[in-house]
C-alpha positions as CSV (number, residue, x, y, z in Angstrom):
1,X,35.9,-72.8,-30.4
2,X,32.6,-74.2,-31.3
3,X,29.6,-71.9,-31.5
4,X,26.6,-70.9,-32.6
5,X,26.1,-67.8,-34.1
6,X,22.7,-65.9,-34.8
7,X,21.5,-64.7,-37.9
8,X,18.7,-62.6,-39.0
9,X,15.1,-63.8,-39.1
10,X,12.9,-63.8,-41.7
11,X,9.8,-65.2,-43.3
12,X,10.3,-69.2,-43.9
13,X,10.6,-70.4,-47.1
14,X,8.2,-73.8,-47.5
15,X,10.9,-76.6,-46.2
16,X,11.3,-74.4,-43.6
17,X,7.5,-73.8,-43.0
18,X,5.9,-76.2,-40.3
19,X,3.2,-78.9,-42.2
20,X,1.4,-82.0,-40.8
21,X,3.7,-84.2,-39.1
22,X,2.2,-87.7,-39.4
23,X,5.1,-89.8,-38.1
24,X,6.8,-87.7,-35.5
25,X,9.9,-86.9,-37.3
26,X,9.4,-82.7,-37.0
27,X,7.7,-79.7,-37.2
28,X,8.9,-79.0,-41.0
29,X,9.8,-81.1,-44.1
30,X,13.7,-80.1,-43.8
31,X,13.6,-81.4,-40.2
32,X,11.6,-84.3,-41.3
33,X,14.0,-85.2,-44.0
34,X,17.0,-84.8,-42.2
35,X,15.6,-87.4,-40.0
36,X,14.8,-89.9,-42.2
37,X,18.6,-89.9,-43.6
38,X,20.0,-89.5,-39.8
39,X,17.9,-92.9,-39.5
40,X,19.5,-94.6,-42.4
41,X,23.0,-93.8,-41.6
42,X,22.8,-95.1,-38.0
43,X,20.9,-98.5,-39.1
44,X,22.9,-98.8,-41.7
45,X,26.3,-97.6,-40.8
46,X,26.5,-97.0,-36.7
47,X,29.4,-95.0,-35.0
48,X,29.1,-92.7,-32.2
49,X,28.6,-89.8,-34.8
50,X,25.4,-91.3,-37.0
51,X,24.1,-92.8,-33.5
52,X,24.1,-89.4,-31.6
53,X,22.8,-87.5,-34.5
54,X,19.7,-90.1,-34.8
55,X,16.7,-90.8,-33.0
56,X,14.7,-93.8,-32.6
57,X,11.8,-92.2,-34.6
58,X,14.0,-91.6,-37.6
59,X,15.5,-95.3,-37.0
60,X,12.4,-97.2,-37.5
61,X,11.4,-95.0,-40.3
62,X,14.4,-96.0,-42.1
63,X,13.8,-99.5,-41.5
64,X,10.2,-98.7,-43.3
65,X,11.7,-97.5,-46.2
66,X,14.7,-99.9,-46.5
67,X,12.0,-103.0,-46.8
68,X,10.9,-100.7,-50.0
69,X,11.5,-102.5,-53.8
70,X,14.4,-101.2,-55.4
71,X,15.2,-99.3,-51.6
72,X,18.8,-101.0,-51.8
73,X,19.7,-99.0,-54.3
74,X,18.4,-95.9,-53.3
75,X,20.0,-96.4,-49.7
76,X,23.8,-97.5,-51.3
77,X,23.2,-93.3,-53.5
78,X,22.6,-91.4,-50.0
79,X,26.6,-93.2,-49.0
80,X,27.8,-92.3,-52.5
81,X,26.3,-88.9,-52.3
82,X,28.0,-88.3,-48.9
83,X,31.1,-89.9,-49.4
84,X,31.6,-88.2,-53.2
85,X,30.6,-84.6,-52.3
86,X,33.2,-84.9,-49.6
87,X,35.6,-86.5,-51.4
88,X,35.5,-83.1,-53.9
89,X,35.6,-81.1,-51.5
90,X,38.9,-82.4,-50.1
91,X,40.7,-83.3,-53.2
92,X,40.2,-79.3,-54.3
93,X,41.3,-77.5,-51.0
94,X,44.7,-76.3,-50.6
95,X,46.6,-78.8,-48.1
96,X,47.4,-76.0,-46.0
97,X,47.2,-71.9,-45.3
98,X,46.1,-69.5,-43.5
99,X,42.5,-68.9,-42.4
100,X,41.0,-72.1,-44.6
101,X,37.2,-72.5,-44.5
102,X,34.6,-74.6,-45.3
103,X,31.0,-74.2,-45.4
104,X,28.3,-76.7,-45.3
105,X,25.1,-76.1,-46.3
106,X,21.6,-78.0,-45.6
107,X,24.3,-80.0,-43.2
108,X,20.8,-81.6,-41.6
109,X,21.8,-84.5,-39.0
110,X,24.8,-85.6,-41.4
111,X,28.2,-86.4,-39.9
112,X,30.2,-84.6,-42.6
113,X,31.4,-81.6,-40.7
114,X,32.5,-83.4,-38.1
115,X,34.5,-85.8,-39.8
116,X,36.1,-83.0,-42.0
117,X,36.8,-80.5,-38.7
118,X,38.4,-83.8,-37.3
119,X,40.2,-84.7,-40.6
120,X,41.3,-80.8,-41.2
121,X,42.7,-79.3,-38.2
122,X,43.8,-76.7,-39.7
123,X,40.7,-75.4,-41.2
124,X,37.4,-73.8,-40.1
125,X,34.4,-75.8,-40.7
126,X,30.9,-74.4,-40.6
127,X,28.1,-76.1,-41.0
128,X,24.2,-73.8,-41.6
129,X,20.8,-75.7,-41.9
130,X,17.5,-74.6,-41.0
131,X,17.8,-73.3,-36.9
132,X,14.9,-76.8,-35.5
133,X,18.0,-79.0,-37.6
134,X,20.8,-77.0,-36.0
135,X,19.5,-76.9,-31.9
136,X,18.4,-80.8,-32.0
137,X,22.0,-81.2,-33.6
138,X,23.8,-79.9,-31.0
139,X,21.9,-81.0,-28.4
140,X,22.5,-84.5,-29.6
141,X,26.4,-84.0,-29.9
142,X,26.4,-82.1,-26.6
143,X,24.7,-85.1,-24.7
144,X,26.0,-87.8,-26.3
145,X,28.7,-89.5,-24.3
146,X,31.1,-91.5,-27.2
147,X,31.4,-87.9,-29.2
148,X,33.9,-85.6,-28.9
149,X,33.2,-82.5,-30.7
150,X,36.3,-80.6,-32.3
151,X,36.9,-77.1,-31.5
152,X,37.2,-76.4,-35.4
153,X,33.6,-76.6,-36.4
154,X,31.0,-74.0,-35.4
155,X,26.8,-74.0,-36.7
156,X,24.8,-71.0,-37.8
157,X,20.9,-71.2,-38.1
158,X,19.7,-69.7,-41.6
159,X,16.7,-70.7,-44.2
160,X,19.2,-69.9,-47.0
161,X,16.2,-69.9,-49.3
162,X,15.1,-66.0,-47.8
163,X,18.7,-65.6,-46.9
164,X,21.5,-64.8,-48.8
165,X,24.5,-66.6,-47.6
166,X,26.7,-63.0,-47.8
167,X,24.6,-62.3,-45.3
168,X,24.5,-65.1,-42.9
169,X,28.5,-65.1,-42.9
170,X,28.8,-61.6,-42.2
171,X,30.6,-60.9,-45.7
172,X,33.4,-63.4,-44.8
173,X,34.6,-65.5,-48.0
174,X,35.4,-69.2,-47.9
175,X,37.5,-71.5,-49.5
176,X,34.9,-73.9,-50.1
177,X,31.1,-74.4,-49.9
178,X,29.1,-77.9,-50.2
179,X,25.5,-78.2,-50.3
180,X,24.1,-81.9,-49.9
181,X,20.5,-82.3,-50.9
182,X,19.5,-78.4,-50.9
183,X,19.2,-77.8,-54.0
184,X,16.3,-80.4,-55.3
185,X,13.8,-78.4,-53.0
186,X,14.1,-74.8,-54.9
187,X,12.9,-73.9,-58.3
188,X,15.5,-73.6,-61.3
189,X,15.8,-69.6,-60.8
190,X,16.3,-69.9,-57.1
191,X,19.1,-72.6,-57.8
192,X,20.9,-70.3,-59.7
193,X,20.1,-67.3,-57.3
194,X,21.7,-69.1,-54.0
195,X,24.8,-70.0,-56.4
196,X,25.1,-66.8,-57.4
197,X,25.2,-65.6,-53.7
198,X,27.7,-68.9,-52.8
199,X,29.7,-67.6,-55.7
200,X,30.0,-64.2,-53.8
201,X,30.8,-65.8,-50.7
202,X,33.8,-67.8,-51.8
203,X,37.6,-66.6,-52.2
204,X,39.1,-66.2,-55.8
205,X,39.5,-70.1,-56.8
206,X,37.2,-70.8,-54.5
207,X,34.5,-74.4,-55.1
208,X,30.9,-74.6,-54.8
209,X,30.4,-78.9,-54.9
210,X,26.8,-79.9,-54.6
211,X,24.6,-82.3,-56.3
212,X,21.6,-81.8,-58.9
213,X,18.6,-84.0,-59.1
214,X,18.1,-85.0,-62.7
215,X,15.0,-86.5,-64.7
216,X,16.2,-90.2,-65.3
217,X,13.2,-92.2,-66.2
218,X,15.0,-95.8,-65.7
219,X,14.4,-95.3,-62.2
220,X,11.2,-96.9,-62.1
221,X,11.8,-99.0,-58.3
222,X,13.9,-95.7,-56.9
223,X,11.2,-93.2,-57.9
224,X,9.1,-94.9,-55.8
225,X,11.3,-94.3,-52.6
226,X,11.7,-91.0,-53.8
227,X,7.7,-90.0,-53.9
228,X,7.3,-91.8,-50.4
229,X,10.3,-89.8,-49.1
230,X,9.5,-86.6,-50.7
231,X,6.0,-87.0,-48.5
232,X,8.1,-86.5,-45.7
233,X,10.7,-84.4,-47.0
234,X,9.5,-82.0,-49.8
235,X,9.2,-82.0,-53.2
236,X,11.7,-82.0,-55.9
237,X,11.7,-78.6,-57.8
238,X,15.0,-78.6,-60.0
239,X,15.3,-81.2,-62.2
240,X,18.2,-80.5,-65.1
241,X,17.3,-83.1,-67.8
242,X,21.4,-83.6,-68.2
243,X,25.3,-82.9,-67.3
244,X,25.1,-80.0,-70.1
245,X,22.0,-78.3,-68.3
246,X,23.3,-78.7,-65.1
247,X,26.7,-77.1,-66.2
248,X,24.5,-74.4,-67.8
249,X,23.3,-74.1,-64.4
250,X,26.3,-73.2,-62.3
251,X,27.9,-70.9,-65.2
252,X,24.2,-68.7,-65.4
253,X,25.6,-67.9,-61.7
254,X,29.0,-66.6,-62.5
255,X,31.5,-69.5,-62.7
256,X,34.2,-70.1,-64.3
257,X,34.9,-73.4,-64.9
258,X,32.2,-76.3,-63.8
259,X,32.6,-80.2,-64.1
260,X,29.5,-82.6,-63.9
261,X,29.9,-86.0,-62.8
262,X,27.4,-88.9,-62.8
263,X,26.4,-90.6,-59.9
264,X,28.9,-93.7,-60.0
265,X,31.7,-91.8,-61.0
266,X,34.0,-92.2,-58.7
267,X,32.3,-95.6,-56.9
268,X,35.6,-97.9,-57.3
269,X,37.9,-95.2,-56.2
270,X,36.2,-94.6,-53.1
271,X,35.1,-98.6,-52.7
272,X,31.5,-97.6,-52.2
273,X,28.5,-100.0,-52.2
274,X,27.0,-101.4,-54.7
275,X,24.4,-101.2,-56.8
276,X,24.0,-97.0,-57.0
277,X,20.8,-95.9,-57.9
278,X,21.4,-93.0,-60.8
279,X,19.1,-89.9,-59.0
280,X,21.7,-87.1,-59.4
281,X,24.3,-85.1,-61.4
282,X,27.5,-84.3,-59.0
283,X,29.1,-80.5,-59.7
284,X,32.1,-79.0,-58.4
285,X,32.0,-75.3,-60.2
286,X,35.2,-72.9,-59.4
287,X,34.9,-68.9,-59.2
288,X,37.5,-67.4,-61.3
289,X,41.1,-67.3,-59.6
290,X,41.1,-63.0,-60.4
């Protein structure tokens, strides 16, 4: 059944943290962020899900940024970051078994868990964000009248940057954890700090599939979006200069194996739009199978 479980409280880390609100998006630049992308899926792609989880506010804000140079671009790497963290996810989990579990962090307003808990059955989907991002959530799914939610996903409430995620899931292992756009807001050492604790929290074999920001300097036109998002949203704090330091990353936290994909990697196989603005490194690391 779908739930909401509590989890200790602590002192906020900065996304977390309420700061001037100039365009009434939220009270903190996670909730504020989490808007802005809400926005662009529904204008961009609209279904029951991206609608419900949008608001008007988030919508026209969108629109603002999408009449941006180079914002095309940028747009067509938020469905390729979706759609390719996913698609990892997936292609790794075992196609069936007892007591199967994913985890998504920083889920925000995204549709992810949903589609997965719909597309999986079988398996347990948990979605944690920041607890503002997790009640409007499911207020928006609960009043919504096109969306059915499936008794396979459940939410927890947790600023996973003074949080260890052992401790938010009670000590439980999963089979797999995702975390879309979490990372870029924490320093090098904290990146490595929550993997470590992700890497505790997952089952022998288990994936960690996430993405990392990385200094490009050909993206003159996106890094323009980017500083007028990260207004809003935060500021970028990890920043591996390339696929080796990003590897480097995930193995400082324990893992055994780690591939690093570029953002266009797998584009054609999963037919997404074109052009793809090059703004992060994709990594699915594995924990040792003993």
């Amino acid at each position: 059944m779908n739930q909401e479980l509590s989890v200790p409280t602590h002192d906020a880390y900065p996304t977390a943290q309420p700061t001037p609100d100039t365009l009434g998006l939220g009270r903190t630049s996670g909730q504020r962020g989490a808007e802005i992308i809400a926005g662009f899926r529904a204008e961009q792609h609209p279904s029951a899900d991206t609608l419900a989880l949008s608001r008007w506010t988030g919508r026209v804000t969108a629109r603002w940024f999408m009449r941006m140079p180079g914002s095309k671009a940028t747009m067509n790497y938020l469905v390729t970051r979706l759609a390719t963290l996913s698609h990892l996810i997936q292609e790794t989990l075992p196609p069936a078994g007892d007591d199967l579990t994913i985890v998504d962090l920083a889920c925000g307003l995204s549709p992810r868990g949903l589609t997965l808990a719909r597309a999986l059955p079988h398996v347990t989907v948990i979605e944690i964000d920041l607890p503002d991002v997790v009640r409007d959530k499911q207020q928006r799914l609960k009043q919504a009248r096109d969306v059915v939610i499936p008794p396979n996903i459940q939410w927890l409430a947790a600023d996973l940057g003074v949080v260890s995620l052992g401790d938010v899931l009670g000590g439980r292992q999963v089979n797999a954890v995702c975390a879309e756009g979490l990372n870029p807001y924490f320093s090098d050492e904290k990146v490595v700090a929550i993997a470590r604790h992700i890497h505790a929290s997952l089952k022998p074999g288990g994936v960690y599939v996430c993405d990392l920001p990385w200094r490009n300097d050909n993206n003159a036109q996106g890094k323009q979006v980017a500083n007028v998002y990260s207004r809003q949203a935060g500021v970028y704090l990890c920043t591996p200069k390339d696929e080796a330091e990003a590897r480097q990353v995930m193995l400082d936290a324990g893992f055994a194996s780690v591939d690093v994909y570029p953002t266009a990697q797998f584009a054609d196989a999963l037919e997404l739009p074109q052009p793809i603005m090059e703004f992060s490194l994709f990594v699915r690391a594995r924990k040792a199978t003993v």
